[in-house]
N, CA, C and O atoms as a Tripos MOL2 file, in Angstrom:
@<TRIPOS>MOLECULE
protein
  232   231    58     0     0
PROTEIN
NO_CHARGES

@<TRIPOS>ATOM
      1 N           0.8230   -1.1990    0.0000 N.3       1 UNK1
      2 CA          0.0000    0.0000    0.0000 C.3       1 UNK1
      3 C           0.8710    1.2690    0.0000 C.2       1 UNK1
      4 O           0.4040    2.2380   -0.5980 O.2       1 UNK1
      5 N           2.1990    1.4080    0.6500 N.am      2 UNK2
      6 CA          2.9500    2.2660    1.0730 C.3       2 UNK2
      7 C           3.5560    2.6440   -0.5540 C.2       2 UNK2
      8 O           3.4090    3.8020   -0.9440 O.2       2 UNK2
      9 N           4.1810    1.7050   -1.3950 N.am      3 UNK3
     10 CA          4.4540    1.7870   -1.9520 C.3       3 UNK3
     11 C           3.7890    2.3500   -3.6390 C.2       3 UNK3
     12 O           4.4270    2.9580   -4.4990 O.2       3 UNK3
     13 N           2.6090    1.9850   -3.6880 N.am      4 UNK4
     14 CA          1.1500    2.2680   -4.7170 C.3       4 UNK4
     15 C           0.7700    3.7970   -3.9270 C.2       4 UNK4
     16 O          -0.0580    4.4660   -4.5450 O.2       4 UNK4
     17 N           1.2110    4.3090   -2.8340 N.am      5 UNK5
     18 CA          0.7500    5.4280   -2.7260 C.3       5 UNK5
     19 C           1.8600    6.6370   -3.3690 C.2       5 UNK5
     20 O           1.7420    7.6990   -3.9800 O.2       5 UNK5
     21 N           3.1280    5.6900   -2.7770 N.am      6 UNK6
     22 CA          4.1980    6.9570   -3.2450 C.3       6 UNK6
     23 C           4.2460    6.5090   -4.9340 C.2       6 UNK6
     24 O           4.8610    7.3310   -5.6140 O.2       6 UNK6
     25 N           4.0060    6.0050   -5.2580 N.am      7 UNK7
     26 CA          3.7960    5.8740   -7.0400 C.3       7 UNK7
     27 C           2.4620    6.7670   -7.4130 C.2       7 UNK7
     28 O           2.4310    7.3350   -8.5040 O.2       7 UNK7
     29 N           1.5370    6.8640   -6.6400 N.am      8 UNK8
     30 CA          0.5430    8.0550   -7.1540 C.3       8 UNK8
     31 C           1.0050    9.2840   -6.8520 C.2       8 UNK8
     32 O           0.4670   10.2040   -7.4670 O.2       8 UNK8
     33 N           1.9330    9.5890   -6.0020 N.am      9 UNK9
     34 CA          2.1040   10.4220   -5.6350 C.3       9 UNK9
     35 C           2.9420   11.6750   -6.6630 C.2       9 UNK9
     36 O           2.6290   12.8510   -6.8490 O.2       9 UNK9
     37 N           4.3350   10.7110   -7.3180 N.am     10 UNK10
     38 CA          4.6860   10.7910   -7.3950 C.3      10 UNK10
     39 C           4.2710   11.3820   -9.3050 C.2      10 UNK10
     40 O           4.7850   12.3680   -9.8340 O.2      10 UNK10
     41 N           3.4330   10.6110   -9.8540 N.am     11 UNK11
     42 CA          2.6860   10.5100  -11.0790 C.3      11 UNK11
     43 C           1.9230   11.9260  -10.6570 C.2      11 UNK11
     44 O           2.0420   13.0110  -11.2270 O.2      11 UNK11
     45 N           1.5840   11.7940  -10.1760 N.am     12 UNK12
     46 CA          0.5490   13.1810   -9.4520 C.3      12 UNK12
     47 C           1.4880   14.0970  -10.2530 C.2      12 UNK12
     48 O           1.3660   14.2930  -11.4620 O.2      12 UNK12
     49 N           2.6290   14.7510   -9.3120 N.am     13 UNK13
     50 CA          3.5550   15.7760   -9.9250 C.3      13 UNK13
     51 C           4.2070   15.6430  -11.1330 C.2      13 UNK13
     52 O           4.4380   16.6340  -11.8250 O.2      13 UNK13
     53 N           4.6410   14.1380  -11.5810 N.am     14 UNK14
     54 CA          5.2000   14.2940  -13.1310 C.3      14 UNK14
     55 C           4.0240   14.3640  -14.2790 C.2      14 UNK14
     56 O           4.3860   14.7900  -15.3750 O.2      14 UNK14
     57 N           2.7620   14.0140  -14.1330 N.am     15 UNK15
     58 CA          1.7950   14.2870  -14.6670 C.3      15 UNK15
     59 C           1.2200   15.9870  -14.8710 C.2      15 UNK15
     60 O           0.6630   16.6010  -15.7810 O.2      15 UNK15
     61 N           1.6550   16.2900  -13.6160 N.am     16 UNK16
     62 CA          1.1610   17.8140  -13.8790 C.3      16 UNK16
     63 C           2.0030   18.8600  -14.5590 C.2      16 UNK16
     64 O           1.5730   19.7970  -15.2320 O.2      16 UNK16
     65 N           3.3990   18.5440  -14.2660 N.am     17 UNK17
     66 CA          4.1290   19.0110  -14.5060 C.3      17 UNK17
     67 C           4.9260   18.7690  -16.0300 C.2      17 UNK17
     68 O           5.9050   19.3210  -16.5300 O.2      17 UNK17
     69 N           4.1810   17.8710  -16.4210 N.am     18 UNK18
     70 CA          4.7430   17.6290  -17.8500 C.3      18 UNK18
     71 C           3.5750   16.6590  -18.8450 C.2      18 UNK18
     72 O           3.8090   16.1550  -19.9430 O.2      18 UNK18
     73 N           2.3980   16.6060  -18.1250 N.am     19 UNK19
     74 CA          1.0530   16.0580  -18.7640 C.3      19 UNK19
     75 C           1.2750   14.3220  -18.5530 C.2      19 UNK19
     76 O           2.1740   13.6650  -18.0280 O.2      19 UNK19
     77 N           0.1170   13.9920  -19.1700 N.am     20 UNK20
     78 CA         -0.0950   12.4220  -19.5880 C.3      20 UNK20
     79 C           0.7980   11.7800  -19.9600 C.2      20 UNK20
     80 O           0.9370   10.6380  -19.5240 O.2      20 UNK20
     81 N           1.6690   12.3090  -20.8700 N.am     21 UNK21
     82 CA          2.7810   11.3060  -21.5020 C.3      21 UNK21
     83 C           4.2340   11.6350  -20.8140 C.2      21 UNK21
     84 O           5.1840   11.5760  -21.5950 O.2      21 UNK21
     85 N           4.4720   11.9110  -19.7070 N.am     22 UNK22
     86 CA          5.6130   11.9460  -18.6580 C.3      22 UNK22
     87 C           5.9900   10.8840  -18.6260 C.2      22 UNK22
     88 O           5.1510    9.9930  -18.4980 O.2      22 UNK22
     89 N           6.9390   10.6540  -18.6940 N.am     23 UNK23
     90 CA          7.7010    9.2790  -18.7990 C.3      23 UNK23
     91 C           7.6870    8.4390  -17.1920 C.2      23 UNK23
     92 O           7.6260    8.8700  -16.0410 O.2      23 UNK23
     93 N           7.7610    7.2860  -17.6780 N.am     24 UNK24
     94 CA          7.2920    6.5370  -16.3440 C.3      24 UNK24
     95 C           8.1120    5.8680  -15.2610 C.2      24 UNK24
     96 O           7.7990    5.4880  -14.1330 O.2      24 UNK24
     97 N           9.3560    5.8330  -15.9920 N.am     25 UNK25
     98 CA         10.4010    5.1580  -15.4130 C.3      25 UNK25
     99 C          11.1460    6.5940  -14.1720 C.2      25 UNK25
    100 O          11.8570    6.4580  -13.1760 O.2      25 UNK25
    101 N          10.5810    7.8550  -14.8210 N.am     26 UNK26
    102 CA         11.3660    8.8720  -13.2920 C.3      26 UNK26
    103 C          10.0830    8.9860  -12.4240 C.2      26 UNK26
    104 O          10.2110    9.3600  -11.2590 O.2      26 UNK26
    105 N           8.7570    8.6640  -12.9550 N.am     27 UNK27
    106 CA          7.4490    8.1170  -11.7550 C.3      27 UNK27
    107 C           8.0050    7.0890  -10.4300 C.2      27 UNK27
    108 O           7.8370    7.1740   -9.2130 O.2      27 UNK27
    109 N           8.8240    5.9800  -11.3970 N.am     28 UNK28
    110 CA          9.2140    5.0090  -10.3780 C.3      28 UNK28
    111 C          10.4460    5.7230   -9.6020 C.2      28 UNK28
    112 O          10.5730    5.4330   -8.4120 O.2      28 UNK28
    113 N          11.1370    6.4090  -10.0380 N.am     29 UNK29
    114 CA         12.4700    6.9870   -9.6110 C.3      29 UNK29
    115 C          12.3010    7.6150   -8.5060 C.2      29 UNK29
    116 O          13.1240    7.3350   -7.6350 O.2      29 UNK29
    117 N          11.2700    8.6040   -8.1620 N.am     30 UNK30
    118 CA         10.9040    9.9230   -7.9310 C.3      30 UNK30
    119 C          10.0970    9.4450   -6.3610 C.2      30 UNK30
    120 O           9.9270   10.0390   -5.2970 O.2      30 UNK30
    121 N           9.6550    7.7800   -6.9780 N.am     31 UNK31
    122 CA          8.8140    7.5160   -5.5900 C.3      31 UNK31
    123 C           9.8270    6.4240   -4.8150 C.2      31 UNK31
    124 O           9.4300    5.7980   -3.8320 O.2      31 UNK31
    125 N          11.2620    6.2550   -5.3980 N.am     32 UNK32
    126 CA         11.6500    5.6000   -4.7850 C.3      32 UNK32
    127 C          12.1270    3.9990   -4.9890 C.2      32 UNK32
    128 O          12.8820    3.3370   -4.2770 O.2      32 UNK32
    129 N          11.2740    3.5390   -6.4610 N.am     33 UNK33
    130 CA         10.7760    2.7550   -6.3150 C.3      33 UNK33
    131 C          11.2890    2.0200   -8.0550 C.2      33 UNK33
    132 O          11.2000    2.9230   -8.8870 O.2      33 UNK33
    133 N          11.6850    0.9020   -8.5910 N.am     34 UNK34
    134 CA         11.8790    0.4260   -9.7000 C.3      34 UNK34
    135 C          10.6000    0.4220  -10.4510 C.2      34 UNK34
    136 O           9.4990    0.5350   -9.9110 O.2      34 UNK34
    137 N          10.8080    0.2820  -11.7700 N.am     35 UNK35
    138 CA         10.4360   -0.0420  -12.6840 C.3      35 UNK35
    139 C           8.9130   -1.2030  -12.1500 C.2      35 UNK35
    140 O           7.7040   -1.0670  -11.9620 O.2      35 UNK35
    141 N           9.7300   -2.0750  -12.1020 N.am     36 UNK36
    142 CA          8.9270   -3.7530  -11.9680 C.3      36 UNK36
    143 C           7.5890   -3.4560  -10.7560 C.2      36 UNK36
    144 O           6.4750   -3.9650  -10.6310 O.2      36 UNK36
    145 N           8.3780   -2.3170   -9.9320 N.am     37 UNK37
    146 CA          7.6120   -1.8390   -8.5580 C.3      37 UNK37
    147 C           5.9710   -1.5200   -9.4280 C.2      37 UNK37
    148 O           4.9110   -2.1450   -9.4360 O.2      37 UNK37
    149 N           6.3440   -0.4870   -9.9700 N.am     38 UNK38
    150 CA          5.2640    0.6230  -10.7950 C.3      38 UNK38
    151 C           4.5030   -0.3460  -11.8210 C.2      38 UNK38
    152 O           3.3500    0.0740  -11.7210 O.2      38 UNK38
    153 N           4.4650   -1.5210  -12.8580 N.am     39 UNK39
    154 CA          4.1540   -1.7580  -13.6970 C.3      39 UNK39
    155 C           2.9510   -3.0100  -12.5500 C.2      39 UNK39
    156 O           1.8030   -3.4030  -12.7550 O.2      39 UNK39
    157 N           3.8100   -3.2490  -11.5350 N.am     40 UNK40
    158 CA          3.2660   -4.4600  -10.7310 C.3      40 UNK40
    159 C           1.8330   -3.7570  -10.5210 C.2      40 UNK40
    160 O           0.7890   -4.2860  -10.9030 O.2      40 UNK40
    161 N           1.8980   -2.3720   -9.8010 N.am     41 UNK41
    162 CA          0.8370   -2.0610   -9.3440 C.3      41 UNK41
    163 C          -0.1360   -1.6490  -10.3440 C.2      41 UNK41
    164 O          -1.2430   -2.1850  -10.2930 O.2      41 UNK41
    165 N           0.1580   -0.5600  -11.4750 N.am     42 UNK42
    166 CA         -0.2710   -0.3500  -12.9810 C.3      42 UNK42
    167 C           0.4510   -0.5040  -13.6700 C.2      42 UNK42
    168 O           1.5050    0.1080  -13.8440 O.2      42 UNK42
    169 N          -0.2780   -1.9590  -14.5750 N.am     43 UNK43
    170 CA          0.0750   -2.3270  -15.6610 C.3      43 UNK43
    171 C          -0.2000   -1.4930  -17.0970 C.2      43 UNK43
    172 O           0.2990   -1.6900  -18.2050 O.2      43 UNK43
    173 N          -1.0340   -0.6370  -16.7260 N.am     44 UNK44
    174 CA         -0.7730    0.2960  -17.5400 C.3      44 UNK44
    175 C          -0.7190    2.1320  -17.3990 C.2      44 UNK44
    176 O          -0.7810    2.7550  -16.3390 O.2      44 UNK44
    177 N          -0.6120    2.6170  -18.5400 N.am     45 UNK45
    178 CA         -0.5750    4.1160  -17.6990 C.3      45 UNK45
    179 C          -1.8910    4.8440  -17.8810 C.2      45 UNK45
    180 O          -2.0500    6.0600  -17.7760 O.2      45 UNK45
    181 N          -2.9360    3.8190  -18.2050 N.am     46 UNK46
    182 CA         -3.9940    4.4470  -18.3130 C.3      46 UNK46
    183 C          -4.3270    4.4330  -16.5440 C.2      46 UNK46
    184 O          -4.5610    5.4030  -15.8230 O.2      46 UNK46
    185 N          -4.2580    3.1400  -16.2190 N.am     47 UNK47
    186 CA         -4.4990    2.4260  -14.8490 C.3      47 UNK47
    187 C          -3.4340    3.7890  -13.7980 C.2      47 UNK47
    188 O          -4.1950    4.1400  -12.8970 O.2      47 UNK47
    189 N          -2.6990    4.2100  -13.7220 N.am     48 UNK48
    190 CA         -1.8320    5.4160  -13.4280 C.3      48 UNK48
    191 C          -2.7250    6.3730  -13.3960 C.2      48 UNK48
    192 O          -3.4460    6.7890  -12.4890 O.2      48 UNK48
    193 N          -2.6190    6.6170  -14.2870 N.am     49 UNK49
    194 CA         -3.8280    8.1100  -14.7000 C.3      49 UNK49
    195 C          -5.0810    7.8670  -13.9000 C.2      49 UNK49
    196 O          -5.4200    8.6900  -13.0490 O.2      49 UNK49
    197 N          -5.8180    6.7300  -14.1380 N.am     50 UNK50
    198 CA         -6.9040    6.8230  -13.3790 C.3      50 UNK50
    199 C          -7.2440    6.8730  -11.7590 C.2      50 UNK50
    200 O          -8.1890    7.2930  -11.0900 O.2      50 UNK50
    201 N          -5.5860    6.0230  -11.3910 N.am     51 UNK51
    202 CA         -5.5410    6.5550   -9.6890 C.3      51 UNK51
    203 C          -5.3950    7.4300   -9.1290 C.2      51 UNK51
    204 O          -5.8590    7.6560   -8.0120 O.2      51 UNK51
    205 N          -4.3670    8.4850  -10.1080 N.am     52 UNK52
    206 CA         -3.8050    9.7700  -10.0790 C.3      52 UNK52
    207 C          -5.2780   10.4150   -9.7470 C.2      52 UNK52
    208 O          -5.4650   11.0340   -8.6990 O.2      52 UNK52
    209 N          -6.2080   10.2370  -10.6310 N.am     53 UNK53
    210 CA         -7.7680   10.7220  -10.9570 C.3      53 UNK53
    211 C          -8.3240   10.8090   -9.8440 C.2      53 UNK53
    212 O          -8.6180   11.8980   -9.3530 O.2      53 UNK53
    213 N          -8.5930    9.4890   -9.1750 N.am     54 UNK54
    214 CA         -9.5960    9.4480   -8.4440 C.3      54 UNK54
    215 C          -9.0530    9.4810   -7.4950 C.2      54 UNK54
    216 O          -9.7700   10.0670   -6.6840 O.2      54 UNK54
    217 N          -8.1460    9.1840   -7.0590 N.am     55 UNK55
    218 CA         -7.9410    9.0340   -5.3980 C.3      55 UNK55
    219 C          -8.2350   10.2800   -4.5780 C.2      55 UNK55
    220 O          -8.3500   10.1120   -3.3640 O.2      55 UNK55
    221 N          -8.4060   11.7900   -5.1810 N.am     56 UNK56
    222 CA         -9.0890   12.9380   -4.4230 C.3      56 UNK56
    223 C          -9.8370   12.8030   -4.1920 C.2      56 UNK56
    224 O         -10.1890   13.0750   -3.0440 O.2      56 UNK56
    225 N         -10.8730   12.1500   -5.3150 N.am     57 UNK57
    226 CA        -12.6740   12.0180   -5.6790 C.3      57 UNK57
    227 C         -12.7990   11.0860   -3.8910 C.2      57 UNK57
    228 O         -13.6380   11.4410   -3.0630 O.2      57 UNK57
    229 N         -11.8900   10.0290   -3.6520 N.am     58 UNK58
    230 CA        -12.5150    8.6720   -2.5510 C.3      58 UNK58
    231 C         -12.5280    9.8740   -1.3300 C.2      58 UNK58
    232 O         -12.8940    9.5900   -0.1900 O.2      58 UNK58
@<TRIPOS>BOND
     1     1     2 1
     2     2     3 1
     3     3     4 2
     4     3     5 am
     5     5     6 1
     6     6     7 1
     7     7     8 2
     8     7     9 am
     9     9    10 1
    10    10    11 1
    11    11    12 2
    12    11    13 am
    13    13    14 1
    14    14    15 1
    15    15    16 2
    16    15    17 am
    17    17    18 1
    18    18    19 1
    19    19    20 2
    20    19    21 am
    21    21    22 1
    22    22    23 1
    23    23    24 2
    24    23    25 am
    25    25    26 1
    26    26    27 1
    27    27    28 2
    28    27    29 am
    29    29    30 1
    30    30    31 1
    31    31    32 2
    32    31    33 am
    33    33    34 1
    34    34    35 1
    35    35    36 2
    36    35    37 am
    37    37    38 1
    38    38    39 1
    39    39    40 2
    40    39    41 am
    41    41    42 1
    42    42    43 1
    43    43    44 2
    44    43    45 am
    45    45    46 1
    46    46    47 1
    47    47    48 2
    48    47    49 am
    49    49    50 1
    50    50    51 1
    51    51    52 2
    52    51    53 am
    53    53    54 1
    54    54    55 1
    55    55    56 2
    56    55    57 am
    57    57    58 1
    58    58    59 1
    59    59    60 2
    60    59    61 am
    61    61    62 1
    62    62    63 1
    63    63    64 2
    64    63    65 am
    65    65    66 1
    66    66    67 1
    67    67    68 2
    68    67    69 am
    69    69    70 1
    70    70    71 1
    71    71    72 2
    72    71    73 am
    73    73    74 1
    74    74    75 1
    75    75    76 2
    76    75    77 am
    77    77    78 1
    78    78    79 1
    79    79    80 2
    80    79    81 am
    81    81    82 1
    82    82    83 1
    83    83    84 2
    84    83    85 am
    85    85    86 1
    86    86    87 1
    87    87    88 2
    88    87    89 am
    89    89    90 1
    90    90    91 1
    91    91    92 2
    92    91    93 am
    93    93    94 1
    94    94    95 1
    95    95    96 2
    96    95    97 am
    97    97    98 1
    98    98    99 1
    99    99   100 2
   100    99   101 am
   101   101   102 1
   102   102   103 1
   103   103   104 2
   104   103   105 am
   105   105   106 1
   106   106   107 1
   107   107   108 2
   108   107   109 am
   109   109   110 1
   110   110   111 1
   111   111   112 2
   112   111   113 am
   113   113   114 1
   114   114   115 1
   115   115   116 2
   116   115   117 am
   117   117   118 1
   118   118   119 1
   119   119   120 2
   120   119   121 am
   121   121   122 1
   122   122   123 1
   123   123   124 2
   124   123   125 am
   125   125   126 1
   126   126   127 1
   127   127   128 2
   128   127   129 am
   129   129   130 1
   130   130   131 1
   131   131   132 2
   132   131   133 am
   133   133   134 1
   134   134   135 1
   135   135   136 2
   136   135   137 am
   137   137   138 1
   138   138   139 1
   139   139   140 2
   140   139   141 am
   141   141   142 1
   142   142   143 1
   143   143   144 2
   144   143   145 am
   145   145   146 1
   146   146   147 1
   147   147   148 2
   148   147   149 am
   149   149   150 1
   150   150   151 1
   151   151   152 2
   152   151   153 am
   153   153   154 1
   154   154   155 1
   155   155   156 2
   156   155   157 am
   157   157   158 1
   158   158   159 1
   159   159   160 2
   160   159   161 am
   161   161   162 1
   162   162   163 1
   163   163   164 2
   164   163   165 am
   165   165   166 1
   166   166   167 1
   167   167   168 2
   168   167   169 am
   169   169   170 1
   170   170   171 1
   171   171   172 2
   172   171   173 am
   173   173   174 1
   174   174   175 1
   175   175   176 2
   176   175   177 am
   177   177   178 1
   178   178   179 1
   179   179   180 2
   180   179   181 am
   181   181   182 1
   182   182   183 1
   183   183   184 2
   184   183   185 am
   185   185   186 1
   186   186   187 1
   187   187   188 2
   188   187   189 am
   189   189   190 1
   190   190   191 1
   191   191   192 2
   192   191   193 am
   193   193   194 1
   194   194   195 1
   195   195   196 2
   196   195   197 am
   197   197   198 1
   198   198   199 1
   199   199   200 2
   200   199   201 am
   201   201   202 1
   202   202   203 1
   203   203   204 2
   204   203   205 am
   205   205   206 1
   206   206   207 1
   207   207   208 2
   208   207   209 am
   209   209   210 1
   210   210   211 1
   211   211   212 2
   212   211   213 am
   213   213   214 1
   214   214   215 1
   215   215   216 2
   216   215   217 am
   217   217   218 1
   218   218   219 1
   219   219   220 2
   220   219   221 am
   221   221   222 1
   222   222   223 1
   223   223   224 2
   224   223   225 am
   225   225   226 1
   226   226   227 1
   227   227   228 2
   228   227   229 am
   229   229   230 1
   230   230   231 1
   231   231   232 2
@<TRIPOS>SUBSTRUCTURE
     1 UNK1         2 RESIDUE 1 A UNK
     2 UNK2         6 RESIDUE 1 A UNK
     3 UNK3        10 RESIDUE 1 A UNK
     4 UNK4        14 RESIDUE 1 A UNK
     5 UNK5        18 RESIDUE 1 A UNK
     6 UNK6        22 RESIDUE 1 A UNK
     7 UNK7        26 RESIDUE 1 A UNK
     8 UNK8        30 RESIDUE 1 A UNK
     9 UNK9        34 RESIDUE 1 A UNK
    10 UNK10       38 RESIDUE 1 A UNK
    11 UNK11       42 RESIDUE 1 A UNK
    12 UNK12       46 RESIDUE 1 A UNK
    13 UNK13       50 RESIDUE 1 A UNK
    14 UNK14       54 RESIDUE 1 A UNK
    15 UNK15       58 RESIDUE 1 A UNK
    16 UNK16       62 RESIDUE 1 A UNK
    17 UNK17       66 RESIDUE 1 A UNK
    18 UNK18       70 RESIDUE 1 A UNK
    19 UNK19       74 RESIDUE 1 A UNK
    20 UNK20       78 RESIDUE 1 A UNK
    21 UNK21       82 RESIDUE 1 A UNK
    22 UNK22       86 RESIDUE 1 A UNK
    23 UNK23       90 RESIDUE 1 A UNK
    24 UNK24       94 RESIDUE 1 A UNK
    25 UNK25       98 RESIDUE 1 A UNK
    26 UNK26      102 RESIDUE 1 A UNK
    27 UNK27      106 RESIDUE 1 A UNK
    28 UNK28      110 RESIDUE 1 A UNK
    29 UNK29      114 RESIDUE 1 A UNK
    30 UNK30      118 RESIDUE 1 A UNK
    31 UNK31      122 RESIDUE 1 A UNK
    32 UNK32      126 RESIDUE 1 A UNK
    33 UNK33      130 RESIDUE 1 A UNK
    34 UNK34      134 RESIDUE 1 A UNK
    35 UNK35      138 RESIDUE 1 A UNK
    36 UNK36      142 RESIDUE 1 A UNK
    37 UNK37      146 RESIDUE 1 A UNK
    38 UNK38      150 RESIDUE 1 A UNK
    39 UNK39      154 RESIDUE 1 A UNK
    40 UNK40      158 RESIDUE 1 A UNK
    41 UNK41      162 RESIDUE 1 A UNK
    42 UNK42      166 RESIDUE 1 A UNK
    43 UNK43      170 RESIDUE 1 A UNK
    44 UNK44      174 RESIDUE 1 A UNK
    45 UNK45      178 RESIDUE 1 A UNK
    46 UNK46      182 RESIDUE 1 A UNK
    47 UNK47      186 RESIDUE 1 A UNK
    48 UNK48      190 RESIDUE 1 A UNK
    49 UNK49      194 RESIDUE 1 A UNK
    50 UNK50      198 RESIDUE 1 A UNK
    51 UNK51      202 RESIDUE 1 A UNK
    52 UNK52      206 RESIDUE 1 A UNK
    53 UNK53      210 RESIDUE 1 A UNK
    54 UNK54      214 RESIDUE 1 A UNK
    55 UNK55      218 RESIDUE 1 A UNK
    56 UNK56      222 RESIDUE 1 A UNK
    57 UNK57      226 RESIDUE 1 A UNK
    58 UNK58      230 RESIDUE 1 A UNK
């Protein structure tokens, strides 16, 4: 859980700061966290985007 949070977190700011297509591998960097970490939790970057999305909305 600790880890899927600092990966939204982290998408949060490279998303805003450089849109949708921010590269994903300094998402994993940024939270700390590899590659394999980030893809485990979203397998894709739509699945990214949409946590990024909602997790204010919960």
């Amino acid at each position: 859980m600790r880890n899927r949070q600092a990966l939204v977190d982290a998408a949060r700011t490279a998303f805003g700061e450089h849109g949708l297509h921010a590269a994903l591998e300094p998402i994993a960097v940024a939270a700390g966290l590899g590659n394999a970490t980030l893809y485990r939790h979203f397998p894709t970057r739509a699945a990214l985007w949409q946590a990024v999305l909602t997790e204010p909305m919960q």
